[in-house]
C-alpha positions as CSV (number, residue, x, y, z in Angstrom):
1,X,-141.4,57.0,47.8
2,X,-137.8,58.7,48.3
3,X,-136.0,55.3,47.3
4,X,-138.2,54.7,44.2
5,X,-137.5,59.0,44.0
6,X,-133.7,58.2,44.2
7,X,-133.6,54.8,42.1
8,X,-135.7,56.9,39.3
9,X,-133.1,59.6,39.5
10,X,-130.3,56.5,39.5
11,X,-132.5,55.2,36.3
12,X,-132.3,58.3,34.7
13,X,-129.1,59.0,35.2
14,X,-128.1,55.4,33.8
15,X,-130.8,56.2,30.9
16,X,-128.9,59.7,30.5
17,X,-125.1,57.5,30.9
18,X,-126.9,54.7,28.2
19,X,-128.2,57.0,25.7
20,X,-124.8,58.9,25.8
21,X,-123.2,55.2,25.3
22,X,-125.6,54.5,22.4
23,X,-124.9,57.9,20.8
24,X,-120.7,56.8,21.3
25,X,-121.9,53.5,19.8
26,X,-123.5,55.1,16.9
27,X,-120.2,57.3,15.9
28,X,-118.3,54.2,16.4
29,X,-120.4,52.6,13.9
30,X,-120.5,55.4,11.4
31,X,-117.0,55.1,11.5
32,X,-116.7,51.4,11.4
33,X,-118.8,52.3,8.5
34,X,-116.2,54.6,6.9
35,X,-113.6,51.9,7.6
36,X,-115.4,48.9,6.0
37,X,-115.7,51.1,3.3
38,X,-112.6,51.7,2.9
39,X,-111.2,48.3,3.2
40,X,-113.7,47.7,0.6
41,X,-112.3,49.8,-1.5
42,X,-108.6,49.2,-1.1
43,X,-109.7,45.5,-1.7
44,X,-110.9,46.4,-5.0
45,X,-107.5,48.2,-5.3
46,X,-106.0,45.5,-4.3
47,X,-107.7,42.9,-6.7
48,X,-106.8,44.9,-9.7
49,X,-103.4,44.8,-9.0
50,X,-103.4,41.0,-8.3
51,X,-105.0,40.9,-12.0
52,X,-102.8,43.0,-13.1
53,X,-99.9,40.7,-11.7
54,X,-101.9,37.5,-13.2
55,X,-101.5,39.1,-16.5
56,X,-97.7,40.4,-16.4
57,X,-97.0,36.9,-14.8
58,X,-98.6,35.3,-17.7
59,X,-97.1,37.8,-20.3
60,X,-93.8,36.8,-18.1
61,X,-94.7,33.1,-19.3
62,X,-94.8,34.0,-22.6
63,X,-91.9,36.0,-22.8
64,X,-89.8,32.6,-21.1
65,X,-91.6,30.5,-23.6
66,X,-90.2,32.5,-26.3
67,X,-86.6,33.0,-24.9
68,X,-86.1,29.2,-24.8
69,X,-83.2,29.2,-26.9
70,X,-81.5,31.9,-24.5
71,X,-82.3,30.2,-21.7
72,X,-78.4,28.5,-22.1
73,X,-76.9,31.6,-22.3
74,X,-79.0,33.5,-19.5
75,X,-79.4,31.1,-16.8
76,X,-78.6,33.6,-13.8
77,X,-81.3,35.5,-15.5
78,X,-84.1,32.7,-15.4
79,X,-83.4,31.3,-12.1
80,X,-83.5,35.1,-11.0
81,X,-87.0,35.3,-12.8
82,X,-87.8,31.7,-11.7
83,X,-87.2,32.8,-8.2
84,X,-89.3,36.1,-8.4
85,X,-92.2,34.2,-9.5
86,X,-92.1,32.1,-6.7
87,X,-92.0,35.0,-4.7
88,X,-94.7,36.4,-6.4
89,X,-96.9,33.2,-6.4
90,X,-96.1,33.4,-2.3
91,X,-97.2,37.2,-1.7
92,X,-100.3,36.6,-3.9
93,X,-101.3,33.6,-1.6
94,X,-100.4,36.4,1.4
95,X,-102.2,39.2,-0.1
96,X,-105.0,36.6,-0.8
97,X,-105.3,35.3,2.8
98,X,-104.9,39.1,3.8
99,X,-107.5,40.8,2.6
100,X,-110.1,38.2,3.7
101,X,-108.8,38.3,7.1
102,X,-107.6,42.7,8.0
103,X,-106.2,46.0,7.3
104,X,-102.8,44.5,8.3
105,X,-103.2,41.6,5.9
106,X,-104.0,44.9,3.2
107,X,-101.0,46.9,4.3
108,X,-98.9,44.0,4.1
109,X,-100.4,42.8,0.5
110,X,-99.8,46.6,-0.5
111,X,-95.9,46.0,0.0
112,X,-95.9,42.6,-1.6
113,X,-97.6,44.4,-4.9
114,X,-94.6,47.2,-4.6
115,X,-92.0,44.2,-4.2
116,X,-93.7,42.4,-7.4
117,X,-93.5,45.5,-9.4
118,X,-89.4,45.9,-8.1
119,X,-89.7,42.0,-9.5
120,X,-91.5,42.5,-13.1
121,X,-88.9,45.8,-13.9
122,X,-86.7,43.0,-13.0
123,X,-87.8,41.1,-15.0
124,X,-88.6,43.4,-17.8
125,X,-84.9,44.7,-18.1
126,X,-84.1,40.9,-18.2
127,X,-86.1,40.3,-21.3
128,X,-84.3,43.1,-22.5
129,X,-80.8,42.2,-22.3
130,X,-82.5,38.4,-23.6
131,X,-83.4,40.6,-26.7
132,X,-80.2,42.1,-26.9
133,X,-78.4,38.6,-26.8
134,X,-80.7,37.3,-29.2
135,X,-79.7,40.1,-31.6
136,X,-75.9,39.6,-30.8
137,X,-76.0,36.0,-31.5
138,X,-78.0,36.6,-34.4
139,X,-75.1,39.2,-35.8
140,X,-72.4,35.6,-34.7
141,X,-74.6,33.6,-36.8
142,X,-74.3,35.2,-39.6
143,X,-70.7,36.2,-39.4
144,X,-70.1,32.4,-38.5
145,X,-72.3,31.5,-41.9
146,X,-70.1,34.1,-43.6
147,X,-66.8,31.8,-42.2
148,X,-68.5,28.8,-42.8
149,X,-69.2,29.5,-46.7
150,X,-66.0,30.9,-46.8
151,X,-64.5,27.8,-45.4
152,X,-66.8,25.3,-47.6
153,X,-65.3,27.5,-50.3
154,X,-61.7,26.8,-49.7
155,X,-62.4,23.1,-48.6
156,X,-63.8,23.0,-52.5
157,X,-60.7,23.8,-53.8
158,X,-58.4,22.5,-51.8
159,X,-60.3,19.3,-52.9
160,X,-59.7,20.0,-56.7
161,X,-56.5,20.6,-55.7
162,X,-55.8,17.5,-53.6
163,X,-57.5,15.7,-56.6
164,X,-54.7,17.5,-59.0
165,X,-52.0,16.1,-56.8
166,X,-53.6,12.4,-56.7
167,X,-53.2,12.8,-59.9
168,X,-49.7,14.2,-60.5
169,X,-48.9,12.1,-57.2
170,X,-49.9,8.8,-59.6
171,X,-48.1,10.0,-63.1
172,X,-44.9,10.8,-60.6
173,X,-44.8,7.1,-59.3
174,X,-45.3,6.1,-63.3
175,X,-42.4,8.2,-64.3
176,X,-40.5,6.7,-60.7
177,X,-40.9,3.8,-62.1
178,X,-39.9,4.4,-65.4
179,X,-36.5,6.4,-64.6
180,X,-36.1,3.3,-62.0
181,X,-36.3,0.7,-65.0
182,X,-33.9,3.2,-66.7
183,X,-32.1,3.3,-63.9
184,X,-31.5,-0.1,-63.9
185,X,-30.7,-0.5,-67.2
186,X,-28.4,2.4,-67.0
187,X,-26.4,0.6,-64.7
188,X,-26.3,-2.7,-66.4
189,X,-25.4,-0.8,-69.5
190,X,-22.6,0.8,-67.4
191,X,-21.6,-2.3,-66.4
192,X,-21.0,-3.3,-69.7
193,X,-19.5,-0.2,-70.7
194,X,-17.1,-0.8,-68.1
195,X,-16.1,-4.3,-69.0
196,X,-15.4,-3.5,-72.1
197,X,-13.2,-0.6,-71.2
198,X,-11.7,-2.8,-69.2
199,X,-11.2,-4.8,-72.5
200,X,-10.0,-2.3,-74.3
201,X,-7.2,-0.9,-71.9
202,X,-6.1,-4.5,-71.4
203,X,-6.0,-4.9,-75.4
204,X,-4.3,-1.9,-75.8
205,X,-1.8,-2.8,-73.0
206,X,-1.3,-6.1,-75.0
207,X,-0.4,-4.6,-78.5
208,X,1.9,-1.7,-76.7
209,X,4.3,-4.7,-75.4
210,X,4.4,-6.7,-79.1
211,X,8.1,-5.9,-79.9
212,X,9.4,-4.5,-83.4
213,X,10.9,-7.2,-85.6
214,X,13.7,-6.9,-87.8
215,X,16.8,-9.1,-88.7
216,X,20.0,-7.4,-89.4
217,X,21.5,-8.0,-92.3
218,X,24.1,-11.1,-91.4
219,X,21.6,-12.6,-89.2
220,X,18.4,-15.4,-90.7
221,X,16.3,-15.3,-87.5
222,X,15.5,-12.9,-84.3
223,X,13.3,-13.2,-81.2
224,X,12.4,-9.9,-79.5
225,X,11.0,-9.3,-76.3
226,X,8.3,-6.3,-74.7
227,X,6.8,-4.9,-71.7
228,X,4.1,-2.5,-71.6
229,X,2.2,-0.2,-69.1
230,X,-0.8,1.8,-70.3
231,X,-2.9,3.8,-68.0
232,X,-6.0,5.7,-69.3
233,X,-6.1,7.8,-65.9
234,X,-10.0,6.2,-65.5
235,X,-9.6,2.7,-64.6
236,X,-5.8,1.8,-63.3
237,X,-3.0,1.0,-65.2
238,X,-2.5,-2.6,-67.4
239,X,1.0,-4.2,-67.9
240,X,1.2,-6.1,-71.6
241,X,3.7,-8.7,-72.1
242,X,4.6,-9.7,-75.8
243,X,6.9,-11.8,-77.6
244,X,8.4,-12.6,-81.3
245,X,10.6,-14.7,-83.7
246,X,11.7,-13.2,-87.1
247,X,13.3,-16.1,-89.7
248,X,14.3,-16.0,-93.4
249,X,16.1,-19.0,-95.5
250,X,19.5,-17.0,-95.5
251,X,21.0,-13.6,-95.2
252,X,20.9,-13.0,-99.0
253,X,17.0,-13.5,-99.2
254,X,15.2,-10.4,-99.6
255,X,12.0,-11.3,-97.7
256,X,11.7,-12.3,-93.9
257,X,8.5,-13.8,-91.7
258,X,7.7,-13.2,-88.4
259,X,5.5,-14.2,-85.7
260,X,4.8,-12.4,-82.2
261,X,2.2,-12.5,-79.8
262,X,1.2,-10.5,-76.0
263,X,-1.0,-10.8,-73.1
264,X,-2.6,-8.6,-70.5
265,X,-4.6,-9.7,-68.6
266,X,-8.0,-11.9,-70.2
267,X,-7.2,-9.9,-73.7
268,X,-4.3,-11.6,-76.0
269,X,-2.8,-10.3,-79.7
270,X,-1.5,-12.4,-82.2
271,X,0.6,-10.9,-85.0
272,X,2.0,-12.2,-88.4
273,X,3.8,-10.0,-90.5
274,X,6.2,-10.7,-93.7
275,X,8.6,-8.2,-95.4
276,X,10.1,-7.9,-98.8
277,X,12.7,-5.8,-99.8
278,X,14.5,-4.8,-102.8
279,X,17.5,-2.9,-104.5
């Protein structure tokens, strides 16, 4: 009896130590409970913000899809984007696996989301300067149209004007031509001109040396002799020489003949001359 007394008081002591254990048990649940709850509803949280990433990332999409034409110009921009989605698509994956696995796995998610919304301002002040660009290069376009039409402008008249000079270029080599055949005929004309000068001073030359003829008045017949020189100051100087004979019947004849003659050069002179006289 006093060891089934003492193992009762042992029992009821345990019972006393259990019940106290299932009463620490049942705050611990209550505040698993609370925890669970919690979780749940930073989960929810959590799931939002993923949608809400899902949507910007899409929007994101869009916006890339619509800045193709930048995408030359801002390439540091798009492989900074391009990197930031991977990032994102990574911490979604991690925030995913997290919140199906702990509270760490929440906390960490929680940090990721912060990082994504550093990324999309990123991204957003990105699209901005894209706009900007877009709106610069829209301004070049048209001040490059302005140069453009300005240019087409001048290359129209610079054509008409390269057409005008074809055309004066073609009525020049006509007119070339023409003063060439002049020219030409110019020079054979001078040519001529200058043979017969040469004619002429050698003709002249020849009738400077024909002598004077005369008989005195006991003689029936005289020969005379000249010399000439004539220069023009043009073409050089030309040296005549000229002969003559002078006859009548007999010194009391009043009429006399004579015959003289010169050279010079190609050009001769032949002379005949008769005198009379009377008292």
């Amino acid at each position: 009896i006093a060891t089934n007394t003492a193992d009762i008081a042992t029992n009821t002591a345990d019972i006393a130590t259990n019940t106290a254990g299932i009463a620490t048990n049942t705050a611990d649940i209550a505040t698993n409970t609370a925890g669970i709850a919690t979780n749940t509803a930073d989960i929810a949280t959590n799931t939002a913000g993923i949608a809400t990433n899902t949507a910007d990332i899409a929007t994101n999409t869009a916006g890339i899809a619509t800045n193709t034409a930048d995408i030359a110009t801002n390439t540091t921009d798009i492989a900074t984007n391009t990197a930031g989605i991977a990032t994102n698509t990574a911490d979604i994956a991690t925030t995913n696996a997290a919140v199906a696995t702990n509270t760490t796995g929440i906390a960490t998610n929680a940090a990721d989301i912060a990082t994504t919304n550093t990324v999309v301002a990123s991204n957003t002040a990105g699209i901005a300067v894209n706009v900007a660009d877009i709106a610069t290069n829209a301004a070049g376009l048209v001040a490059t149209n302005a140069v453009v039409a300005a240019n087409t402008a001048g290359i129209a008249t610079n054509a008409v004007g390269i057409a005008t000079n074809a055309n004066n270029i073609a009525t020049n080599s006509n007119e070339i031509d023409i003063n060439r055949t002049n020219t030409q005929l110019n020079a054979a004309a001078i040519s001529t001109v200058s043979e017969g000068l040469q004619d002429v001073r050698e003709g002249t030359s020849a009738i400077a040396s024909i002598p004077d003829l005369y008989l005195g008045s006991d003689e029936t017949w005289s020969i005379a002799g000249g010399v000439s020189l004539y220069d023009d100051g043009y073409g050089g100087s030309e040296v005549g020489f000229g002969g003559g004979i002078q006859m009548r019947g007999n010194t009391s004849d009043n009429w006399s003949m004579g015959l003289s003659g010169a050279l010079s050069g190609d050009a001769a002179v032949v002379r005949l001359q008769a005198r009379i006289g009377g008292n």
